[in-house]
Short mmCIF file of the C-alpha atoms (twelve columns), coordinates in Angstrom:
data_MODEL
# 
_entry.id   MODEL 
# 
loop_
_atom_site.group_PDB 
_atom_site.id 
_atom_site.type_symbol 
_atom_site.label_atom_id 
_atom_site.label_alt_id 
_atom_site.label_comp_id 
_atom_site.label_asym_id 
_atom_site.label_seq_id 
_atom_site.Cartn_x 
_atom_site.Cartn_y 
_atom_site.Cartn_z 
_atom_site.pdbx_PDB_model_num 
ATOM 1   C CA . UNK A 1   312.419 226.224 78.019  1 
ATOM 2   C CA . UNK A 2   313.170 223.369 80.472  1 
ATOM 3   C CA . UNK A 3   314.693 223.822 83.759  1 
ATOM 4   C CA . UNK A 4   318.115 222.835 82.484  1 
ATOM 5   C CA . UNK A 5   318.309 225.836 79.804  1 
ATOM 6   C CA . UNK A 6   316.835 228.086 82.424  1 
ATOM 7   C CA . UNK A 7   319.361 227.020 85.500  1 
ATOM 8   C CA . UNK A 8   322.263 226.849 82.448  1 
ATOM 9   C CA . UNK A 9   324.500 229.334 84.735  1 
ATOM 10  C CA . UNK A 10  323.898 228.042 87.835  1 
ATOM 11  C CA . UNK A 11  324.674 224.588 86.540  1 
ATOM 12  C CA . UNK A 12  327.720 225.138 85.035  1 
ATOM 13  C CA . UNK A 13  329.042 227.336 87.704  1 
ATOM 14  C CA . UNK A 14  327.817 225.198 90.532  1 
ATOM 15  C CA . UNK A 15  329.667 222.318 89.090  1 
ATOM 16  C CA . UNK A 16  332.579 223.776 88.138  1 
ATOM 17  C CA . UNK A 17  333.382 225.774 91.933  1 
ATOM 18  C CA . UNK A 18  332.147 222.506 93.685  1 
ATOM 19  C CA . UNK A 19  334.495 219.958 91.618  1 
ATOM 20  C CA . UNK A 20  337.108 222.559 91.748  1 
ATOM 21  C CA . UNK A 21  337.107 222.365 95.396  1 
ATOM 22  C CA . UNK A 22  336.480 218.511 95.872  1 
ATOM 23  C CA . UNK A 23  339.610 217.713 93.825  1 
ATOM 24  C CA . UNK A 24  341.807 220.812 95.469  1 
ATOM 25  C CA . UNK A 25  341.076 219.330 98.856  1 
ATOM 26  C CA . UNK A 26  341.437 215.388 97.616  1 
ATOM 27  C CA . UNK A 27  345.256 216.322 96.270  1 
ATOM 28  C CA . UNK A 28  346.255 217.695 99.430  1 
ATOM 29  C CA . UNK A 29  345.418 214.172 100.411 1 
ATOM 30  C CA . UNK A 30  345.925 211.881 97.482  1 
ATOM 31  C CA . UNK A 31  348.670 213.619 95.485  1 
ATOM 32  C CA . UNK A 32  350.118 211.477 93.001  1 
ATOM 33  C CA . UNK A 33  353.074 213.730 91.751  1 
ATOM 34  C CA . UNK A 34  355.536 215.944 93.703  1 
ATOM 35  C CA . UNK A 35  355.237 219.356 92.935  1 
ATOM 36  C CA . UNK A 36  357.942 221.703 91.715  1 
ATOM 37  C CA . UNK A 37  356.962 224.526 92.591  1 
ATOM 38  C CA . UNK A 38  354.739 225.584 96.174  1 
ATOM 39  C CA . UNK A 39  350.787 226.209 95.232  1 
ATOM 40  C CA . UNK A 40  351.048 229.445 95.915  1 
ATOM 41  C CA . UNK A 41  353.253 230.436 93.420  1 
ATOM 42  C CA . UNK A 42  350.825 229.113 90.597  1 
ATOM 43  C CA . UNK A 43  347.636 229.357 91.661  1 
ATOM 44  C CA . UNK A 44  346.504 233.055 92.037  1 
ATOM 45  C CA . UNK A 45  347.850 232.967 88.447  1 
ATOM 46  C CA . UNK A 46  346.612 229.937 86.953  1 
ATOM 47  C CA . UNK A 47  343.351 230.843 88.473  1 
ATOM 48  C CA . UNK A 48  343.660 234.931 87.131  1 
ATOM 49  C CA . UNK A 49  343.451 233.374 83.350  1 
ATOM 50  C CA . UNK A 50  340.745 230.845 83.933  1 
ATOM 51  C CA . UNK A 51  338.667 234.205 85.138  1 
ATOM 52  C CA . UNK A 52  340.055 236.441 82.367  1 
ATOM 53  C CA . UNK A 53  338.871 233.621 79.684  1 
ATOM 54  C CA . UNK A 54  335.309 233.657 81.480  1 
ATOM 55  C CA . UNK A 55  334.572 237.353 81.211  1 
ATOM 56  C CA . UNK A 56  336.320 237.165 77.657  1 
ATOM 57  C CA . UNK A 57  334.114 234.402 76.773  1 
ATOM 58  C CA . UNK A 58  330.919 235.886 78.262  1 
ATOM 59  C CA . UNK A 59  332.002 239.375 76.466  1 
ATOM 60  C CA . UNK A 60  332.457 237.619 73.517  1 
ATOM 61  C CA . UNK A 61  330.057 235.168 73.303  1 
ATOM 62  C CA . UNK A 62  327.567 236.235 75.805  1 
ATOM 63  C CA . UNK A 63  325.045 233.147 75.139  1 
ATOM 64  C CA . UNK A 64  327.583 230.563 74.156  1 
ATOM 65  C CA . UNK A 65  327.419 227.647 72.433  1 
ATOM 66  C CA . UNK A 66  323.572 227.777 73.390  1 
ATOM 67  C CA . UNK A 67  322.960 230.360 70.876  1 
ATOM 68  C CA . UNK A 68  324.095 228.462 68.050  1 
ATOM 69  C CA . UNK A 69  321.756 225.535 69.290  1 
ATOM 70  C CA . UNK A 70  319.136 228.273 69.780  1 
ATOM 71  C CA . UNK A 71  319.832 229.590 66.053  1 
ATOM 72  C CA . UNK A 72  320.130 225.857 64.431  1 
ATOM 73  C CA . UNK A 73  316.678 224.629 65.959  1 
ATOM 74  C CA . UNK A 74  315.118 228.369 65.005  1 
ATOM 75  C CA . UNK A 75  315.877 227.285 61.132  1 
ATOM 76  C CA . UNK A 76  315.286 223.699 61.617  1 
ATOM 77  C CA . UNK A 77  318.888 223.530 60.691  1 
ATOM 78  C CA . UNK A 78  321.759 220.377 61.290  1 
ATOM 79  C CA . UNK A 79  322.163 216.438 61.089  1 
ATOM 80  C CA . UNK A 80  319.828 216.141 64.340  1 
ATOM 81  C CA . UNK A 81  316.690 218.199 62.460  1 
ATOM 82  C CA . UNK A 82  316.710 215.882 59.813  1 
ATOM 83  C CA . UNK A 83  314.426 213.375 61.457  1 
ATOM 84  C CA . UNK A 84  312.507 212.309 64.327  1 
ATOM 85  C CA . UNK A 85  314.711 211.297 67.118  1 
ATOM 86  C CA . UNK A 86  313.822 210.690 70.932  1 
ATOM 87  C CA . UNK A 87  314.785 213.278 73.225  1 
ATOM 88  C CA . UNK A 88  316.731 211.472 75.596  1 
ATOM 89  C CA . UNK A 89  318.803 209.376 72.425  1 
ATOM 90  C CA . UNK A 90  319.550 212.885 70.680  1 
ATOM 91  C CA . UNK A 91  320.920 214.637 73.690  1 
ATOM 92  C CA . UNK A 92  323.791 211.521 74.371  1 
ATOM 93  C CA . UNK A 93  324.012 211.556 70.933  1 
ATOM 94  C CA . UNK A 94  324.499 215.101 70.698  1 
ATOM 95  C CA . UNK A 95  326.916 214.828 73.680  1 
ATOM 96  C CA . UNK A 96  328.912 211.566 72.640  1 
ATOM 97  C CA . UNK A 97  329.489 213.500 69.077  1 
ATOM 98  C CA . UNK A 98  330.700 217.345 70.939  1 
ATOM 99  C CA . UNK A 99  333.168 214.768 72.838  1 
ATOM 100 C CA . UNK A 100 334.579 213.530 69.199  1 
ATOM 101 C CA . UNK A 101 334.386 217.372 68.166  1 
ATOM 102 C CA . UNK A 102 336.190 218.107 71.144  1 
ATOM 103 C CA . UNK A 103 338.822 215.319 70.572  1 
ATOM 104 C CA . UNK A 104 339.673 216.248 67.187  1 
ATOM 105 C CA . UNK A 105 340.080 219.462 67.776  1 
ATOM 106 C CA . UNK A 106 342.406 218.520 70.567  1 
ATOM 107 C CA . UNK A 107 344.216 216.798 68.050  1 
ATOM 108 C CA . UNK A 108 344.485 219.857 65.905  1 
ATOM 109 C CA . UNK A 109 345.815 221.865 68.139  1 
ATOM 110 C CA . UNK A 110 348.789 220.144 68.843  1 
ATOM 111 C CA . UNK A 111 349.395 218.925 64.987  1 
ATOM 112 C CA . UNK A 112 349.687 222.804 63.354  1 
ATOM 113 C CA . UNK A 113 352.159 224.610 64.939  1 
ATOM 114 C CA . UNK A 114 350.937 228.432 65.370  1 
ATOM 115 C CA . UNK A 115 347.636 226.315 67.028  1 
ATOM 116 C CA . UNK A 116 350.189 224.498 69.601  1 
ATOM 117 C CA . UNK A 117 352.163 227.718 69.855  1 
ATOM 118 C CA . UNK A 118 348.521 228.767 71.615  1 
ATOM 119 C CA . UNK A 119 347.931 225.605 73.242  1 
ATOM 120 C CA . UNK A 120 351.418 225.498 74.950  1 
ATOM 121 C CA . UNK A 121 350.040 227.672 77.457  1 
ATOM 122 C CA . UNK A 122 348.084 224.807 78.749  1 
ATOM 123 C CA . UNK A 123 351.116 222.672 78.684  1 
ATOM 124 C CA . UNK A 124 354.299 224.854 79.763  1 
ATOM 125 C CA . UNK A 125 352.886 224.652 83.295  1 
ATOM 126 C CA . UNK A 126 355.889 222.931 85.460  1 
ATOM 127 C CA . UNK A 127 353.460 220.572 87.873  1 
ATOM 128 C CA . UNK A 128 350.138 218.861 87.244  1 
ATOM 129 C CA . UNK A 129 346.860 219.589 89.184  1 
ATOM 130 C CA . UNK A 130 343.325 220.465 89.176  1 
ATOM 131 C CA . UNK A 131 344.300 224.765 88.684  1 
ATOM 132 C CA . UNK A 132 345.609 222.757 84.904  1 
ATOM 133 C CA . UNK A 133 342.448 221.519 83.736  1 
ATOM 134 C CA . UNK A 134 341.083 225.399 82.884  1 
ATOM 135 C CA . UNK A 135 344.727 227.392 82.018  1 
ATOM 136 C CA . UNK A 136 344.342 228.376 78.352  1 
ATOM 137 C CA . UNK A 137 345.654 230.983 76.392  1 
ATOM 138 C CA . UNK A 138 342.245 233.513 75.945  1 
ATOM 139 C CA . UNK A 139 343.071 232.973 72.154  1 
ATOM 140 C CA . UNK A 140 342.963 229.274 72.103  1 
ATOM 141 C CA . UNK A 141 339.316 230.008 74.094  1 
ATOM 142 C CA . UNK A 142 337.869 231.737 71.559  1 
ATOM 143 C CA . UNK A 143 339.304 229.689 68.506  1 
ATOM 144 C CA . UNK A 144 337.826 226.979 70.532  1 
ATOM 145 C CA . UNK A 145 334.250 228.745 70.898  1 
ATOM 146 C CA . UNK A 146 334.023 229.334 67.417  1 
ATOM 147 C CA . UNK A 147 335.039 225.668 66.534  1 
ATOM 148 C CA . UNK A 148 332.491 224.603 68.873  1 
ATOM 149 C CA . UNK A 149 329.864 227.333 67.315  1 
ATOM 150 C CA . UNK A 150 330.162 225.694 63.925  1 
ATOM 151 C CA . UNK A 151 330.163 222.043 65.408  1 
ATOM 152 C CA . UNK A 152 326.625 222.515 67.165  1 
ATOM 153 C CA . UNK A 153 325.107 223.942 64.849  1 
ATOM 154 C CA . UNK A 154 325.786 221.796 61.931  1 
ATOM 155 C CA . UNK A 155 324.399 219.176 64.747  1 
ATOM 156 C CA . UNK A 156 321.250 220.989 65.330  1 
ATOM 157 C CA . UNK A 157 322.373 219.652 68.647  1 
ATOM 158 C CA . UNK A 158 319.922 221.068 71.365  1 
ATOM 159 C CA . UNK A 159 320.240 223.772 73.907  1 
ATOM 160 C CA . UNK A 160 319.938 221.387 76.923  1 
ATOM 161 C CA . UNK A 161 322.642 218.890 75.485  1 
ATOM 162 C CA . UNK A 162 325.137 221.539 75.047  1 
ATOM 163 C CA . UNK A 163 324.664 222.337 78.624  1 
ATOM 164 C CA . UNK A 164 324.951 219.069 80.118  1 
ATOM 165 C CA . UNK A 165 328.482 218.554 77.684  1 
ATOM 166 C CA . UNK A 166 329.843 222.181 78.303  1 
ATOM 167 C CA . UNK A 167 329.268 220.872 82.302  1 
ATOM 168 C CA . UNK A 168 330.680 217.459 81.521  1 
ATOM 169 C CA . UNK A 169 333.560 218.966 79.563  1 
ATOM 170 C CA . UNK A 170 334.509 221.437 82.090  1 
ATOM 171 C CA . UNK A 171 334.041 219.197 85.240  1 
ATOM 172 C CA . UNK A 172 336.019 215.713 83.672  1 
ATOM 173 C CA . UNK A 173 338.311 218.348 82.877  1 
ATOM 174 C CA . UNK A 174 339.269 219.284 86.180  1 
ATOM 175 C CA . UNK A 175 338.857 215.909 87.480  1 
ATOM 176 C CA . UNK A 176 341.539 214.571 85.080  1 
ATOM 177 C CA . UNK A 177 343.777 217.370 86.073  1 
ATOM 178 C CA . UNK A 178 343.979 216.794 89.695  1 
ATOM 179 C CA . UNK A 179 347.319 215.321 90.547  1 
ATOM 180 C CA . UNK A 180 345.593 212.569 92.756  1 
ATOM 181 C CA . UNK A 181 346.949 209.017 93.480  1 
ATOM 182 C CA . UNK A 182 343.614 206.012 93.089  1 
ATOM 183 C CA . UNK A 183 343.889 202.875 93.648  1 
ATOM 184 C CA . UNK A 184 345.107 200.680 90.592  1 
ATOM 185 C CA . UNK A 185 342.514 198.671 90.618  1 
ATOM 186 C CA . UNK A 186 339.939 200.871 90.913  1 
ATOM 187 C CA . UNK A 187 341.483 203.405 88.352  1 
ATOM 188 C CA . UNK A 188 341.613 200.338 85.512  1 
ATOM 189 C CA . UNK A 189 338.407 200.401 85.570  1 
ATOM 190 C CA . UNK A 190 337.624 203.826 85.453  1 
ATOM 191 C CA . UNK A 191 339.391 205.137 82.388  1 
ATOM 192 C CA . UNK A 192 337.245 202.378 80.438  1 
ATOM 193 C CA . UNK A 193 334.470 205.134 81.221  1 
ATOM 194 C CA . UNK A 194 336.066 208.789 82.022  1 
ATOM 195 C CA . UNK A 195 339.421 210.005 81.453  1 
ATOM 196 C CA . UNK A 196 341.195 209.859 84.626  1 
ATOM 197 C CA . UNK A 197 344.138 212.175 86.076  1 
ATOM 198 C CA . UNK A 198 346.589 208.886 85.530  1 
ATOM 199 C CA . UNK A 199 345.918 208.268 81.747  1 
ATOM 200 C CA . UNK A 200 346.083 211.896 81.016  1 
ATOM 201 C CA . UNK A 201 349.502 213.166 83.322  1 
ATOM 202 C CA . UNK A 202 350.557 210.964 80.284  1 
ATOM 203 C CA . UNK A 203 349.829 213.234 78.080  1 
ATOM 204 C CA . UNK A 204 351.498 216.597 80.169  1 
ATOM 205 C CA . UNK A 205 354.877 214.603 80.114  1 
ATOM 206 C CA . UNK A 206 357.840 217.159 78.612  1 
ATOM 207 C CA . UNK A 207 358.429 213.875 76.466  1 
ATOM 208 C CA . UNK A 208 356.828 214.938 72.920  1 
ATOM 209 C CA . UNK A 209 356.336 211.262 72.097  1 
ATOM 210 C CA . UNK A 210 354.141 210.960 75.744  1 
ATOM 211 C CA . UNK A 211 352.536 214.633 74.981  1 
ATOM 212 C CA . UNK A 212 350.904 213.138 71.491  1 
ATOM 213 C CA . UNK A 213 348.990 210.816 72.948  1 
ATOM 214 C CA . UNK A 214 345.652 210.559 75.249  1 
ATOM 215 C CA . UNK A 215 343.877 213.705 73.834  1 
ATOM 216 C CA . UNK A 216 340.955 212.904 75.121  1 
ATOM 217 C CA . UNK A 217 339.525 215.035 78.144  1 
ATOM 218 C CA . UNK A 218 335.705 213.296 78.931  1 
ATOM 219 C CA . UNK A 219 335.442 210.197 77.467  1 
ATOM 220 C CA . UNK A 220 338.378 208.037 76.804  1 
ATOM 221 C CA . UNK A 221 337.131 205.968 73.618  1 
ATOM 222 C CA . UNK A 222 338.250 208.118 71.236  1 
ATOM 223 C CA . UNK A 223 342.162 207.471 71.620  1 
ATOM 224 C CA . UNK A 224 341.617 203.743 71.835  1 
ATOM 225 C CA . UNK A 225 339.760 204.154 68.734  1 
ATOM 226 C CA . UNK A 226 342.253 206.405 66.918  1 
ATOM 227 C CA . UNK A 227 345.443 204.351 68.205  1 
ATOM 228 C CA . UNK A 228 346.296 207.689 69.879  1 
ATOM 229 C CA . UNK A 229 345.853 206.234 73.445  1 
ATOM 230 C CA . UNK A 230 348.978 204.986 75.754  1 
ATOM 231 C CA . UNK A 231 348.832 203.021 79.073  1 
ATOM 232 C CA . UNK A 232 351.392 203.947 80.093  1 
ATOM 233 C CA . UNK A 233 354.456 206.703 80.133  1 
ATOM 234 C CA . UNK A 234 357.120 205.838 78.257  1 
ATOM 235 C CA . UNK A 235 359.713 207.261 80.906  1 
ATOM 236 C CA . UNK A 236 359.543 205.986 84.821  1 
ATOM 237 C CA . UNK A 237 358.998 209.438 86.399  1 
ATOM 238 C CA . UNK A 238 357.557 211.690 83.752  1 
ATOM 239 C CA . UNK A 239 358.572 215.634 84.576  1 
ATOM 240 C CA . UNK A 240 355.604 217.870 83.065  1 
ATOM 241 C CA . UNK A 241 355.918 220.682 80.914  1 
ATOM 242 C CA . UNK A 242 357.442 221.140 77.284  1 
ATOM 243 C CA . UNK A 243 361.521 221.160 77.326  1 
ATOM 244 C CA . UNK A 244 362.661 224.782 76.484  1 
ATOM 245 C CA . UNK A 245 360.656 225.758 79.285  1 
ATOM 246 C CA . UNK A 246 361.706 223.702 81.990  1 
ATOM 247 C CA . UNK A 247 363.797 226.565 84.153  1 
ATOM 248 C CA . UNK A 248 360.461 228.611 83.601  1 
ATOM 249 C CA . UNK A 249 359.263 227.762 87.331  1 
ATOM 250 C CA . UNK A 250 357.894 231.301 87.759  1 
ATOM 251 C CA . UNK A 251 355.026 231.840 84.949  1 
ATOM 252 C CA . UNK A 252 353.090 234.673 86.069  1 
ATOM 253 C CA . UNK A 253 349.661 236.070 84.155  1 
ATOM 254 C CA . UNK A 254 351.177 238.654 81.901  1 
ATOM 255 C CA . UNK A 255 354.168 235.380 81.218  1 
ATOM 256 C CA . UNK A 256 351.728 233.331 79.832  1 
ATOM 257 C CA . UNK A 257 349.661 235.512 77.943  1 
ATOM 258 C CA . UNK A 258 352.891 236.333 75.896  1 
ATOM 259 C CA . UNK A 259 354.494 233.389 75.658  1 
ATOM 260 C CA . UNK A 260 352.599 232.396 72.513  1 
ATOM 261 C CA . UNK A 261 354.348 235.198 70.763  1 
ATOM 262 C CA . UNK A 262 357.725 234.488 72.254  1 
ATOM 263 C CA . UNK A 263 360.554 233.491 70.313  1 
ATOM 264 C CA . UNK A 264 361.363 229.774 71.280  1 
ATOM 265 C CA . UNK A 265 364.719 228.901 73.509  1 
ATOM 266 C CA . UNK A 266 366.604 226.377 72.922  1 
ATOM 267 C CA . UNK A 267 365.963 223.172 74.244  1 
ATOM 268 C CA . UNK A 268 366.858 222.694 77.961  1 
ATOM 269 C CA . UNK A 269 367.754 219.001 80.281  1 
ATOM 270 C CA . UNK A 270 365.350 218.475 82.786  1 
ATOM 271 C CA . UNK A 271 366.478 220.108 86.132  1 
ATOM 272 C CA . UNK A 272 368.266 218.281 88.424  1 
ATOM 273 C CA . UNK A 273 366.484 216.845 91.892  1 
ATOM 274 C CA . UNK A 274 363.138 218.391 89.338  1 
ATOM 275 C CA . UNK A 275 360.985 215.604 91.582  1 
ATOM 276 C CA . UNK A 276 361.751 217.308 94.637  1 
ATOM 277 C CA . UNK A 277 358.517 218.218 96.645  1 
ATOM 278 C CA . UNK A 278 357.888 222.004 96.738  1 
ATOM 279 C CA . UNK A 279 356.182 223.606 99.906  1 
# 
């Protein structure tokens, strides 16, 4: 077992409390988009699901995705068993392809409609920061487990490269969350490499024709490569959310655990003086 697989916890933890809290503390500085609604009144809650999906997940699936790389390399099983390769080139192999998995799954989710009806969760949120990058619905979670079960294993990717992704994953993702403001300059070149919080707000517009577009949440190749990617929004000030739900500033735990199975209202205008800055 290398240190990696034995530190697996501690890793993904670590990272995820101490990126959480870098980017927190950077939007109170760098904020990029007014909020609609004061912290306070979406946080606790935002924050109550991502630690309802964790025990869920660790109920559920109490080794993770390692188990499947555990059970694959047990029966010599997956593309990556097949041959010889060298440790370092299979692990950002193994990582490059969970991105794609990741991607296209992504894409999935917001092409069938009972799949977006779970993923709106993640998207009926009102503003755009860092508490975003881990509010799911706990069914979308475990859909997205099991896709990610079936994925690994038919990689025979290894235990320590689903680590190091399942940290990258969860880390970019709260990175390009955050609502913070870079410098152009410096943020051009950056989303050649990571997915920043610019090139995905895109994607959290209420505009369905910005919201299908930029899926990707580590590495940004895979839009440019799929023609799925956008520079740009295609309004001036995009307002985040999905239309029906745009009154919907209060959306408490029990809220969005139900909202999948709520009947859909009617589409709504955008709220007037909506770019106001909340408290």
């Amino acid at each position: 077992m290398t240190w990696i697989e034995s530190h697996a916890i501690l890793i993904r933890a670590g990272s995820f409390i101490a990126v959480f809290a870098l980017m927190a503390v950077a939007e109170a500085v760098l904020d990029a988009h007014p909020r609609r609604a004061p912290r306070m009144s979406r946080w606790p809650h935002n924050l109550a699901l991502t630690l309802l999906n964790t025990a869920l997940l660790r109920l559920v699936f109490p080794a993770g995705a390692v188990a499947a790389a555990l059970w694959s390399a047990d029966r010599g099983f997956g593309l990556f068993h097949l041959a010889e390769w060298p440790p370092v080139l299979e692990i950002i192999l193994a990582v490059v392809l969970l991105d794609l998995a990741i991607y296209g799954q992504h894409v999935l989710f917001h092409s069938v409609p009972v799949l977006f009806g779970l993923h709106r969760v993640h998207h009926a949120d009102i503003d755009f920061d860092v508490t975003l990058g881990s509010r799911f619905h706990p069914l979308e979670m475990l859909l997205s487990m099991i896709i990610k079960l079936a994925v690994v294993a038919a990689l025979g990717a290894g235990a320590t490269a689903v680590i190091l992704f399942e940290t990258l994953l969860a880390v970019t993702s709260l990175f390009n969350h955050a609502n913070l403001r870079m410098p152009h300059a410096i943020e051009r070149v950056l989303r050649w490499f990571v997915v920043t919080p610019a090139m995905h707000s895109i994607h959290h517009s209420a505009a369905v024709t910005d919201r299908d577009t930029n899926f990707g949440f580590s590495i940004p190749w895979w839009d440019r490569l799929f023609g799925t990617y956008r520079e740009r929004s295609n309004v001036d000030r995009p307002v985040f959310g999905v239309p029906e739900l745009q009154f919907q500033t209060r959306q408490p735990l029990l809220w969005m655990l139900l909202l999948p199975f709520r009947r859909r209202r009617p589409l709504q205008s955008i709220p007037a003086g909506a770019h106001g800055k909340a408290a």
